[in-house]
Each structure stands twice: as structure tokens, then as C-alpha cells.
PDB file with SEQRES, HELIX, SHEET and CRYST1 records, atoms N, CA, C and O in Angstrom:
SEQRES   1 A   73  UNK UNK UNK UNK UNK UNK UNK UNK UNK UNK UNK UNK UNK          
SEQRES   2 A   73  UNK UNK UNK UNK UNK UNK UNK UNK UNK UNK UNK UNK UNK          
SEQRES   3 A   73  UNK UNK UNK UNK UNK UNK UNK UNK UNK UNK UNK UNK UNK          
SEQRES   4 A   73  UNK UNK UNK UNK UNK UNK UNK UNK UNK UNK UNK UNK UNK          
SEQRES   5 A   73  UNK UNK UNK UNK UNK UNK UNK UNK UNK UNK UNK UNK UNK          
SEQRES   6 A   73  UNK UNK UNK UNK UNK UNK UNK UNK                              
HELIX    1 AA1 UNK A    2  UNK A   22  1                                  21    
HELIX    2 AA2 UNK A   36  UNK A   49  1                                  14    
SHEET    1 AA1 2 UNK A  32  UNK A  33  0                                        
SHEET    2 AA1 2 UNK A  56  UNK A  57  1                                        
CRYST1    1.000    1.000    1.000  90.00  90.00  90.00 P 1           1          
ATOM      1  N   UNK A   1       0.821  -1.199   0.000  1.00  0.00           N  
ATOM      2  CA  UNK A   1       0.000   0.000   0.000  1.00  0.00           C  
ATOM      3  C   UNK A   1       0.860   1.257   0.000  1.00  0.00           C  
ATOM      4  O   UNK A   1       0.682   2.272  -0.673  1.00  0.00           O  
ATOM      5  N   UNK A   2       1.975   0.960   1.014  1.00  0.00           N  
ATOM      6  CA  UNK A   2       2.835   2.218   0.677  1.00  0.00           C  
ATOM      7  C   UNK A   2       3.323   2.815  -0.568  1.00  0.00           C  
ATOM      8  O   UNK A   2       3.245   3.964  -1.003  1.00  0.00           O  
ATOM      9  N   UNK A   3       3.884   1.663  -1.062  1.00  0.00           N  
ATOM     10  CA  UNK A   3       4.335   2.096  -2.393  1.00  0.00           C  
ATOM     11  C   UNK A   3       3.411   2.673  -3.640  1.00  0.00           C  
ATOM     12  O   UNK A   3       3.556   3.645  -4.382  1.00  0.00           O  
ATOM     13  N   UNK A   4       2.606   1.858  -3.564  1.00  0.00           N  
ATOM     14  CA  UNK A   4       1.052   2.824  -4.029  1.00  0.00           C  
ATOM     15  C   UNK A   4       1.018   4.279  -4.357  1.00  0.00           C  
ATOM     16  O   UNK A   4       1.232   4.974  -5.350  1.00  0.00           O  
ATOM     17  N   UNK A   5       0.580   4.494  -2.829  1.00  0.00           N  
ATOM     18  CA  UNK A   5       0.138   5.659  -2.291  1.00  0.00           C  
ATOM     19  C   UNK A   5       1.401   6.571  -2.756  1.00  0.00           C  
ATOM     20  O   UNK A   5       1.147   7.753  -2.988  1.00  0.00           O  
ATOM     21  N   UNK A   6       2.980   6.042  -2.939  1.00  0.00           N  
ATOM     22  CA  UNK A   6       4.437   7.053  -3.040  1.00  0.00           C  
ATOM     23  C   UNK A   6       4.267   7.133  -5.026  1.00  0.00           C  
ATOM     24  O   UNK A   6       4.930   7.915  -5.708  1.00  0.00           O  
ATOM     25  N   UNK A   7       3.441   6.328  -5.489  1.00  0.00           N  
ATOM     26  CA  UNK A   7       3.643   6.363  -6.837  1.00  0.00           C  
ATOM     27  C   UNK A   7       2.431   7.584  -6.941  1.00  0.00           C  
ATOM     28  O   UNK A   7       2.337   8.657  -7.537  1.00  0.00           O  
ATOM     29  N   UNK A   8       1.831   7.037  -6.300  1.00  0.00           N  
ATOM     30  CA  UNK A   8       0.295   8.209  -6.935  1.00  0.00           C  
ATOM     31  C   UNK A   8       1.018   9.601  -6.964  1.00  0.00           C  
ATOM     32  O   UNK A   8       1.024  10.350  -7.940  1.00  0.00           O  
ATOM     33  N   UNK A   9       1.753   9.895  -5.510  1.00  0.00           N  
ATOM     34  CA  UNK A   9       2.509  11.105  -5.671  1.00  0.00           C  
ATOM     35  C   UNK A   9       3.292  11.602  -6.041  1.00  0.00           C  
ATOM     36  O   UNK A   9       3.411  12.827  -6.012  1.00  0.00           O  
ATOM     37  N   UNK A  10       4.242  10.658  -6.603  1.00  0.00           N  
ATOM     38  CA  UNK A  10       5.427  11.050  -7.578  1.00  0.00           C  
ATOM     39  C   UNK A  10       4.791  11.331  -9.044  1.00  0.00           C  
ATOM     40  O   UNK A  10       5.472  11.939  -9.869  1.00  0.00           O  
ATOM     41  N   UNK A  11       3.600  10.927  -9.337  1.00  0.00           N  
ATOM     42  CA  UNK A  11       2.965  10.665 -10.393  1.00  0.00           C  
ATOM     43  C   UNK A  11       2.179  12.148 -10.712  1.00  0.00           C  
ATOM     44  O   UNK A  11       2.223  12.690 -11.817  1.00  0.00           O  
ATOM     45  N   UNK A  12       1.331  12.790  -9.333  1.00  0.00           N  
ATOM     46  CA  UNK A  12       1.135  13.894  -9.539  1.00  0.00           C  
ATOM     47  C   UNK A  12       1.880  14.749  -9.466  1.00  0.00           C  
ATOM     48  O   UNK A  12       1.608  15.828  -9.992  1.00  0.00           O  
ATOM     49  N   UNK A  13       3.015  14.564  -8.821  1.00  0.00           N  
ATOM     50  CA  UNK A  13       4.001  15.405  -8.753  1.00  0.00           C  
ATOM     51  C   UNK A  13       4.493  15.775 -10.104  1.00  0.00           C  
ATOM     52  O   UNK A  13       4.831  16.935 -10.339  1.00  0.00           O  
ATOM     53  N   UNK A  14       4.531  15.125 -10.730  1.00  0.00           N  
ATOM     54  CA  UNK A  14       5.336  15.210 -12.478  1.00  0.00           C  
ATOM     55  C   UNK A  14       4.373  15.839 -13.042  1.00  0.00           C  
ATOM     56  O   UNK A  14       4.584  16.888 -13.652  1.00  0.00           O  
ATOM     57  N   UNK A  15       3.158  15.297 -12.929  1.00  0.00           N  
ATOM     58  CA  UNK A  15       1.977  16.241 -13.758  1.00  0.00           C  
ATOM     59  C   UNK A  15       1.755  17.446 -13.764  1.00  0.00           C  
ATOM     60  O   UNK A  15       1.480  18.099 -14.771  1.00  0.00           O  
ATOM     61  N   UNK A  16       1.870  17.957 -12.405  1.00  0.00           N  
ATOM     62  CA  UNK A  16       1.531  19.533 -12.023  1.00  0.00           C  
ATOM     63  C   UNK A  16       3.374  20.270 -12.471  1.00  0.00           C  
ATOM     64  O   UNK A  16       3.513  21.373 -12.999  1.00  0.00           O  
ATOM     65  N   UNK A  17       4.339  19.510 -12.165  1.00  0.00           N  
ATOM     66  CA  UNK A  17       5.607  20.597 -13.159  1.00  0.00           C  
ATOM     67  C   UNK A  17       5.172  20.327 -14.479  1.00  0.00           C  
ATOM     68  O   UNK A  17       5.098  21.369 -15.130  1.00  0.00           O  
ATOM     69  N   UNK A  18       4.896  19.433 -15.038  1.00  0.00           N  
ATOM     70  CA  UNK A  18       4.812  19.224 -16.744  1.00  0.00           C  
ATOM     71  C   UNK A  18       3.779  20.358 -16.817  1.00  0.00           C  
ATOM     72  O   UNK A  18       4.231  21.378 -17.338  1.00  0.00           O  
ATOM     73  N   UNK A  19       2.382  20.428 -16.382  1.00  0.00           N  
ATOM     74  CA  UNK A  19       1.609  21.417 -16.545  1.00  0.00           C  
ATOM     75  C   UNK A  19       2.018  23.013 -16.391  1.00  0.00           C  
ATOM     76  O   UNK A  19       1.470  23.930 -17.004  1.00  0.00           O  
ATOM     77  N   UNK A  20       2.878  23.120 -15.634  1.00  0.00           N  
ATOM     78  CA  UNK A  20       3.087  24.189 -14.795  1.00  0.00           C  
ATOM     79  C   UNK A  20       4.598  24.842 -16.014  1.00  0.00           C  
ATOM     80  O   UNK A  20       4.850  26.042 -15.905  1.00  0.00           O  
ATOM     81  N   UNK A  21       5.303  24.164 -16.865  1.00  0.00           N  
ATOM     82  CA  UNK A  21       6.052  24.046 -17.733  1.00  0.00           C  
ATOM     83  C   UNK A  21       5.496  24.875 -19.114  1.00  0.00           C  
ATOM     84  O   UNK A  21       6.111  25.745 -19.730  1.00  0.00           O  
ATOM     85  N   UNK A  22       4.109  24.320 -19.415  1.00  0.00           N  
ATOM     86  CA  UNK A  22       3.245  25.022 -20.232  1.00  0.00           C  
ATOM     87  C   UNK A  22       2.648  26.219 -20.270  1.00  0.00           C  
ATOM     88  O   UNK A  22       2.524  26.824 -21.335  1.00  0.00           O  
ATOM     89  N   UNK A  23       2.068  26.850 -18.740  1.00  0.00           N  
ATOM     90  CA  UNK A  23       1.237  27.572 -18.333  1.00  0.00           C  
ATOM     91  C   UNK A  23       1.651  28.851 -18.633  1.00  0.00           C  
ATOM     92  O   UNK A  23       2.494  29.408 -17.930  1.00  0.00           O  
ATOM     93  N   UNK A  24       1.045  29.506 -19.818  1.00  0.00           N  
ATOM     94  CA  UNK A  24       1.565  30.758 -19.831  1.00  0.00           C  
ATOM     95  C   UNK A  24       1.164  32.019 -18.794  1.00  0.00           C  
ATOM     96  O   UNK A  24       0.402  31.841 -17.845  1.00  0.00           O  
ATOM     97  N   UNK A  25       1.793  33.343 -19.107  1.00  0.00           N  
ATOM     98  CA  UNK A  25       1.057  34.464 -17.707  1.00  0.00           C  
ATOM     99  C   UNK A  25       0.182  35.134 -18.236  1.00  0.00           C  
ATOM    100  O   UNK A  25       0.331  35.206 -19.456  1.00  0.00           O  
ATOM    101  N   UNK A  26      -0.641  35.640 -17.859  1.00  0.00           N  
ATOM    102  CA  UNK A  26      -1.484  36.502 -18.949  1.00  0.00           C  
ATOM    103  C   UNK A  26      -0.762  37.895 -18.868  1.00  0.00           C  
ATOM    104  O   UNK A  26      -0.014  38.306 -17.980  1.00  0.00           O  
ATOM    105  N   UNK A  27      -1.245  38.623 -20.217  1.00  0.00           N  
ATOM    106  CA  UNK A  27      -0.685  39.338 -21.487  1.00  0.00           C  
ATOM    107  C   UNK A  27      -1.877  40.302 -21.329  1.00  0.00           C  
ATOM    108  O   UNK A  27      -3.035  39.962 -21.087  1.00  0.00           O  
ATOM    109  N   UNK A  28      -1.299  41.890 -21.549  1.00  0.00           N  
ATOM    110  CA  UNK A  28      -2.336  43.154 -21.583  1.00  0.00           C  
ATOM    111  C   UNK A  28      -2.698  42.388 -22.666  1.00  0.00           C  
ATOM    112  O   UNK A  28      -2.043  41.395 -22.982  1.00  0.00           O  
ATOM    113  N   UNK A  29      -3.713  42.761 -23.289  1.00  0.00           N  
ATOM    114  CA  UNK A  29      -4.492  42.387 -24.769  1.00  0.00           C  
ATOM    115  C   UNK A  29      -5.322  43.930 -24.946  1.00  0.00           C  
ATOM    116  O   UNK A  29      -5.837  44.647 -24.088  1.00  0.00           O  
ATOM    117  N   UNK A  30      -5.192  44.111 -26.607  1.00  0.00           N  
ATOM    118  CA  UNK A  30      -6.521  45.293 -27.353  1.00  0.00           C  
ATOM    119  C   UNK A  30      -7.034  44.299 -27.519  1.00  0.00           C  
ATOM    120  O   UNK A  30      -6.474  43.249 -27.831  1.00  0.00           O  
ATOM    121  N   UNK A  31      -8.346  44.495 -27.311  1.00  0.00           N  
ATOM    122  CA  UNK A  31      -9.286  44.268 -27.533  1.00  0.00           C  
ATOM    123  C   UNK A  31     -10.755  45.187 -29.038  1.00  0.00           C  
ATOM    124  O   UNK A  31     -11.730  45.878 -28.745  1.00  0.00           O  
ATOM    125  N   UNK A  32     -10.527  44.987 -29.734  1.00  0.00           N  
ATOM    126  CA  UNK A  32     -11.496  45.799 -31.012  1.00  0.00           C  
ATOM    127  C   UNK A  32     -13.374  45.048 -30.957  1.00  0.00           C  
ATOM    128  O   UNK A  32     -13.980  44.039 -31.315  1.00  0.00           O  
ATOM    129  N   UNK A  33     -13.628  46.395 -30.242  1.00  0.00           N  
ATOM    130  CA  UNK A  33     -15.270  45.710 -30.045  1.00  0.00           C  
ATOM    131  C   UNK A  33     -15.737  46.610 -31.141  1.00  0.00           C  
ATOM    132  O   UNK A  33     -15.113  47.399 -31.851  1.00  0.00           O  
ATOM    133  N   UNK A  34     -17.172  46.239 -31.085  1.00  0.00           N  
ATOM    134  CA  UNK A  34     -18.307  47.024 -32.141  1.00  0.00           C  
ATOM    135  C   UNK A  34     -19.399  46.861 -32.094  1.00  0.00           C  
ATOM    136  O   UNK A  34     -20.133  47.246 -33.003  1.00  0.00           O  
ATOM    137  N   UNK A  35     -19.986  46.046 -30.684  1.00  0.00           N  
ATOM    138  CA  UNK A  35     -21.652  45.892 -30.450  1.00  0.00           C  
ATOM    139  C   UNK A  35     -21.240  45.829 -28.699  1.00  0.00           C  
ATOM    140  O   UNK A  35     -20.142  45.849 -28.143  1.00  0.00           O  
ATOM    141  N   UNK A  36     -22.284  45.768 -28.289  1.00  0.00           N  
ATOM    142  CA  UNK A  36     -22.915  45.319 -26.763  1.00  0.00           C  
ATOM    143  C   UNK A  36     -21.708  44.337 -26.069  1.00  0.00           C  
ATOM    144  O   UNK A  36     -20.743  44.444 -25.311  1.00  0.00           O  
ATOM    145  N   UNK A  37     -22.465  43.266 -26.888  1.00  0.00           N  
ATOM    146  CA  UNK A  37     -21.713  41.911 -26.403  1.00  0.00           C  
ATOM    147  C   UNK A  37     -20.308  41.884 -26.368  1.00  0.00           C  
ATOM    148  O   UNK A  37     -19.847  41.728 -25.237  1.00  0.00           O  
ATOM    149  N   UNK A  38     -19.450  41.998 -27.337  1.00  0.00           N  
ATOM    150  CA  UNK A  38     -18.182  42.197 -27.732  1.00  0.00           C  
ATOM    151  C   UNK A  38     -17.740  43.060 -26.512  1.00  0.00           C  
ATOM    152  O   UNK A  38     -16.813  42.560 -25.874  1.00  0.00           O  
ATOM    153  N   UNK A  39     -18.146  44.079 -26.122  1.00  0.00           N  
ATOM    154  CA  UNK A  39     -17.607  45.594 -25.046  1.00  0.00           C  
ATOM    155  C   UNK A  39     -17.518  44.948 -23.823  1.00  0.00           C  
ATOM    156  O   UNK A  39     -16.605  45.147 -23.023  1.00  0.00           O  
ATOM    157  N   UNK A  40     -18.754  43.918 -23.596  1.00  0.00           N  
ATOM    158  CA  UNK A  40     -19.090  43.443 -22.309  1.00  0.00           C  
ATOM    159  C   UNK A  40     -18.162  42.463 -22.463  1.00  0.00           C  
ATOM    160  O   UNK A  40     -17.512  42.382 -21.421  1.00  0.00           O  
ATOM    161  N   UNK A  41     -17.794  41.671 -23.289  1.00  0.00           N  
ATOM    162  CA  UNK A  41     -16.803  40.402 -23.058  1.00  0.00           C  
ATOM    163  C   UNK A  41     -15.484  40.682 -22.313  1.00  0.00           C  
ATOM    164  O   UNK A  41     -14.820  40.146 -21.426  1.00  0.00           O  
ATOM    165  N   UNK A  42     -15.395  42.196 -23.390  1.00  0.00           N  
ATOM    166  CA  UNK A  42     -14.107  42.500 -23.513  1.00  0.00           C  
ATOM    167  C   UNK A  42     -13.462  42.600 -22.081  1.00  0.00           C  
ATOM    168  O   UNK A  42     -12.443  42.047 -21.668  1.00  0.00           O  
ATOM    169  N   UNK A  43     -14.483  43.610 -21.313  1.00  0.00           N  
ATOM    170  CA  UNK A  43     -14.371  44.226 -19.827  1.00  0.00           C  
ATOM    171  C   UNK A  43     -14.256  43.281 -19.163  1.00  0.00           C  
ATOM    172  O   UNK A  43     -13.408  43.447 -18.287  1.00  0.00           O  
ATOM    173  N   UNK A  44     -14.990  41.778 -19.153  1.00  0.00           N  
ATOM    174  CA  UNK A  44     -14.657  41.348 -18.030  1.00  0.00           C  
ATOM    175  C   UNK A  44     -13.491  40.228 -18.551  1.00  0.00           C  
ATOM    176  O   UNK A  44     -12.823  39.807 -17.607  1.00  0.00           O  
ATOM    177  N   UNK A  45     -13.095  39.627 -19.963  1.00  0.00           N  
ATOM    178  CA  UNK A  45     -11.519  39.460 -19.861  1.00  0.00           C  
ATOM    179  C   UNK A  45     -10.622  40.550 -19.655  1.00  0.00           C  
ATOM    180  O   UNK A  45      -9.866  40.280 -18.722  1.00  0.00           O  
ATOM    181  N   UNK A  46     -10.457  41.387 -20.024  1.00  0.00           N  
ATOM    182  CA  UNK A  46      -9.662  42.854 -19.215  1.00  0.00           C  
ATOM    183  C   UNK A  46      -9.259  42.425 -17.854  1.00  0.00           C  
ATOM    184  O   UNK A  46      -8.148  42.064 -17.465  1.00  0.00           O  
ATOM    185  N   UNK A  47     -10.664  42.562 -17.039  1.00  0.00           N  
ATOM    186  CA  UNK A  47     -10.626  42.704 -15.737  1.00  0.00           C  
ATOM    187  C   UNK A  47     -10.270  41.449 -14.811  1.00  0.00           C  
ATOM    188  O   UNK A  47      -9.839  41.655 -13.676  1.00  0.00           O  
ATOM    189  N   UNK A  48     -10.478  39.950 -15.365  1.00  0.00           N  
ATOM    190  CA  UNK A  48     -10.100  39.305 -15.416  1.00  0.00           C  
ATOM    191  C   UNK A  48      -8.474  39.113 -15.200  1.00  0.00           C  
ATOM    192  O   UNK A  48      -7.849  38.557 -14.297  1.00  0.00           O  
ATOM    193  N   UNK A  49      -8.019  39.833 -16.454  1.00  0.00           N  
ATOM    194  CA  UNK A  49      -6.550  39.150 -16.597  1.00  0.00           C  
ATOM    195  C   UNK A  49      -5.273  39.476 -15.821  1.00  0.00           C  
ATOM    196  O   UNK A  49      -4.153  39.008 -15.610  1.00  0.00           O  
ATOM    197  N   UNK A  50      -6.225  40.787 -15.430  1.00  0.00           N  
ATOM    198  CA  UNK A  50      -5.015  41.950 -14.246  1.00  0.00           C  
ATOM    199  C   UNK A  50      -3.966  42.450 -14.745  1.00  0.00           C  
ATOM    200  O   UNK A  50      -2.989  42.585 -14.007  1.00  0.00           O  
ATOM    201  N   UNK A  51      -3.887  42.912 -16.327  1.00  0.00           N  
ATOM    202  CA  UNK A  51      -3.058  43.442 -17.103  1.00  0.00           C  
ATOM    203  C   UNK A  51      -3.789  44.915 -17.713  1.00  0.00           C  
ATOM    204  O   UNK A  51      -4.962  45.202 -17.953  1.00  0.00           O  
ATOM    205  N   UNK A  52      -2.777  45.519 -17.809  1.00  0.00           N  
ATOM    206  CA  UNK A  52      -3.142  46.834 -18.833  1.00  0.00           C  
ATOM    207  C   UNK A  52      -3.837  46.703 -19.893  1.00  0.00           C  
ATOM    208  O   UNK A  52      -3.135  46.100 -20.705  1.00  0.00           O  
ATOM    209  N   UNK A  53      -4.830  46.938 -20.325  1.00  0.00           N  
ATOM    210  CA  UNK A  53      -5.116  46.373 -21.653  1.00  0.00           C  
ATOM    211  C   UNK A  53      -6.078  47.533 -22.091  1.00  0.00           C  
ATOM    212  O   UNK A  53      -6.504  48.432 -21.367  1.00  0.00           O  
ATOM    213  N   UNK A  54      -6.388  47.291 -23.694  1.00  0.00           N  
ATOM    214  CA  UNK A  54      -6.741  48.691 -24.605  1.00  0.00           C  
ATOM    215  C   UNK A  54      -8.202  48.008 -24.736  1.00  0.00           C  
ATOM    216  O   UNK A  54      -8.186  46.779 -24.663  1.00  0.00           O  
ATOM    217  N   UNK A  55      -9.267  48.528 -24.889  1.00  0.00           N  
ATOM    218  CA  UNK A  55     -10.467  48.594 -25.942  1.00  0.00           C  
ATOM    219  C   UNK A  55     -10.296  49.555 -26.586  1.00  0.00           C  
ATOM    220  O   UNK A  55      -9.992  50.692 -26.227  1.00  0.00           O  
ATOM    221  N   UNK A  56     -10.518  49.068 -27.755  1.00  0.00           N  
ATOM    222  CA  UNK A  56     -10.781  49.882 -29.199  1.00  0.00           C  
ATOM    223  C   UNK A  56     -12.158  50.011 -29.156  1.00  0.00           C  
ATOM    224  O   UNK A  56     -12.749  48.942 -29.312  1.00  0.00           O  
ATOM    225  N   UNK A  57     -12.994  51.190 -28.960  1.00  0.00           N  
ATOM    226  CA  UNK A  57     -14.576  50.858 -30.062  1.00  0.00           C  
ATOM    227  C   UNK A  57     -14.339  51.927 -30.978  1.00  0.00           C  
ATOM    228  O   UNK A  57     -13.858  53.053 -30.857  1.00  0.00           O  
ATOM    229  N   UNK A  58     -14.999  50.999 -32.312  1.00  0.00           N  
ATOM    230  CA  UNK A  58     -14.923  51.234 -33.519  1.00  0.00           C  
ATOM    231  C   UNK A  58     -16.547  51.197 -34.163  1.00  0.00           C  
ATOM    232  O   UNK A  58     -16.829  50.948 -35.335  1.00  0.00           O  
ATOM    233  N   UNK A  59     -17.420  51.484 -33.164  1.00  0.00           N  
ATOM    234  CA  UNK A  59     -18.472  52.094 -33.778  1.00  0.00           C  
ATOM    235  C   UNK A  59     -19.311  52.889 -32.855  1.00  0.00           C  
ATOM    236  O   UNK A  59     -18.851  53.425 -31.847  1.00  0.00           O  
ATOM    237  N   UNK A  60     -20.983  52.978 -33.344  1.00  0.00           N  
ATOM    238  CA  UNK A  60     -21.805  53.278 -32.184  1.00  0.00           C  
ATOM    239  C   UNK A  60     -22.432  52.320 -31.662  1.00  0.00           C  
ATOM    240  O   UNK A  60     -23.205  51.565 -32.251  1.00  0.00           O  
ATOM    241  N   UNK A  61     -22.193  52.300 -30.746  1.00  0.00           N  
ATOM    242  CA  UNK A  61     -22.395  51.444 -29.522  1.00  0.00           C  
ATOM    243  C   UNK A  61     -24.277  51.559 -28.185  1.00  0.00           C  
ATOM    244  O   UNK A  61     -23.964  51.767 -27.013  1.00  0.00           O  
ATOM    245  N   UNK A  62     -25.448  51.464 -28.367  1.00  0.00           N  
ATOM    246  CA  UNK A  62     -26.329  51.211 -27.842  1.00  0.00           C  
ATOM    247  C   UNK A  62     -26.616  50.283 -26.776  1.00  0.00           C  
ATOM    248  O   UNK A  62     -27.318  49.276 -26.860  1.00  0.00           O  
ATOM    249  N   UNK A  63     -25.915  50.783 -25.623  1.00  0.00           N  
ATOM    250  CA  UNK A  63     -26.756  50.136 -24.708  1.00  0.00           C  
ATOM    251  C   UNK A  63     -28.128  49.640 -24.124  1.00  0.00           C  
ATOM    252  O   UNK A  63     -29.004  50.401 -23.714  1.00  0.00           O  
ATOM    253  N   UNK A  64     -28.227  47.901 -24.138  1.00  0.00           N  
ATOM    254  CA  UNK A  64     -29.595  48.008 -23.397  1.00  0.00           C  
ATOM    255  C   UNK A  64     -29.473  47.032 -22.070  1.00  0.00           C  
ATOM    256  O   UNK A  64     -30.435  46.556 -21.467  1.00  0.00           O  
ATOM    257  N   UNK A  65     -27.859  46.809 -21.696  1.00  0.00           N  
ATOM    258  CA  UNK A  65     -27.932  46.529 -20.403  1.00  0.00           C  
ATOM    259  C   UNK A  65     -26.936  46.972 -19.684  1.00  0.00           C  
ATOM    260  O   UNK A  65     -26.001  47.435 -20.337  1.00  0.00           O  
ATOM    261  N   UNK A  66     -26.840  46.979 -18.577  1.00  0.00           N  
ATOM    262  CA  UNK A  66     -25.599  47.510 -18.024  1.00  0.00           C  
ATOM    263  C   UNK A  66     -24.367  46.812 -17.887  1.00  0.00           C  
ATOM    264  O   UNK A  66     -24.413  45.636 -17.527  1.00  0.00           O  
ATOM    265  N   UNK A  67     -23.112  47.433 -18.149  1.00  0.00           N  
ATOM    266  CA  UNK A  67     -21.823  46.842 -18.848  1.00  0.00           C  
ATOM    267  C   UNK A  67     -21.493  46.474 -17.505  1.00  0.00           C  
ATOM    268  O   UNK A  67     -22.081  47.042 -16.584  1.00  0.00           O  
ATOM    269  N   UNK A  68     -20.424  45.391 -17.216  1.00  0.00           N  
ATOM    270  CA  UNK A  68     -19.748  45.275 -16.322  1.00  0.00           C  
ATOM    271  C   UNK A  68     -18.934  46.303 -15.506  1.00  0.00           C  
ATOM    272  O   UNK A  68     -18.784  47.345 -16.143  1.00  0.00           O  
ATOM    273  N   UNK A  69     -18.334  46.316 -14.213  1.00  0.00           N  
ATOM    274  CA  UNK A  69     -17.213  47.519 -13.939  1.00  0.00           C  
ATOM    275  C   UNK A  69     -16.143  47.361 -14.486  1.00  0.00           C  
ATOM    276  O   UNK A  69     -15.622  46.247 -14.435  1.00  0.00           O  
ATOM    277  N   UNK A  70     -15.465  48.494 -15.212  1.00  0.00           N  
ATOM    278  CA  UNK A  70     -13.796  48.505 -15.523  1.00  0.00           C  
ATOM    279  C   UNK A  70     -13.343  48.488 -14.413  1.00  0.00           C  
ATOM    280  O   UNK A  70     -13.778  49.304 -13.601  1.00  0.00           O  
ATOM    281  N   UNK A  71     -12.463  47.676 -14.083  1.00  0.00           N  
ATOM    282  CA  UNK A  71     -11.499  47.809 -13.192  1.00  0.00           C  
ATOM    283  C   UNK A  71     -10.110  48.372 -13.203  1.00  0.00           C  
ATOM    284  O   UNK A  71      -9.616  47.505 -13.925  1.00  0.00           O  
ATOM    285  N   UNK A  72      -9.346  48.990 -13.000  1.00  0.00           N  
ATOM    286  CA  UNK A  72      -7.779  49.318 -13.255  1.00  0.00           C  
ATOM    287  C   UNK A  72      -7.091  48.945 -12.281  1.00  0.00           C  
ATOM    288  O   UNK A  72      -7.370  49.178 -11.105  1.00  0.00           O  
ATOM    289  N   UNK A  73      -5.938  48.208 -12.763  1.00  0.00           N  
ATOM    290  CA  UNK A  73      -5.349  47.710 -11.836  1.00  0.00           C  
ATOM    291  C   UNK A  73      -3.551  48.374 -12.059  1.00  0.00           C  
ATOM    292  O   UNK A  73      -2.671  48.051 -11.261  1.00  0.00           O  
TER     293      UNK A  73                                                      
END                                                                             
């Protein structure tokens, strides 16, 4: 049973560096919206990512719900 239990963990152990090997950091990103949906996505990956990041809007824009908060970080 011991040995078991020492494989399971050597086993996750390798998984989480192999994963952790891959994992990139997040990246300011522009973002180019032009409706509702797109603005609202945008804000909360923005706010999400905890990076500087640009929205572009590139048109007129009609709200009919209320956008998420910008956050600045």
C-alpha cells in the first residue's frame, strides 16, 4: 500500500511541473469591439486578466444593459 500511495505522488508530482512548464502568464491584450456583447466580453476578460489592456470601439455602440465595472489595476 505504501508504495502505491508514493507512486500516486510522484505521479502527480510530475503532472503539475509538466503542466506548470506550459502555463503561460497573462498578457495586456486590445481588444477591437463594435456591439454590446463584444464591449461586455471585452471588460470582463480585461478585468479578469489583471493586465493593462486597450479597448478599441470602432463604432456606435447602444446600450440596453448595463456593462460590467472597468477595473484598473
Amino acid at each position: 500500500m505504501l508504495k502505491t500511495t508514493y507512486a500516486r505522488h510522484v505521479v502527480s508530482g510530475v503532472s503539475l511541473i509538466a503542466l506548470s512548464a506550459f502555463a503561460q502568464p497573462a498578457l495586456a491584450a486590445t481588444f477591437n469591439v463594435t456591439n454590446e456583447t463584444e464591449l461586455a466580453a471585452a471588460i470582463s476578460t480585461a478585468n479578469a486578466n489583471g493586465e493593462s489592456n486597450t479597448i478599441n470601439v470602432s463604432a456606435n455602440i447602444t446600450l440596453i444593459a448595463p456593462l460590467p465595472l472597468a477595473v484598473k489595476f
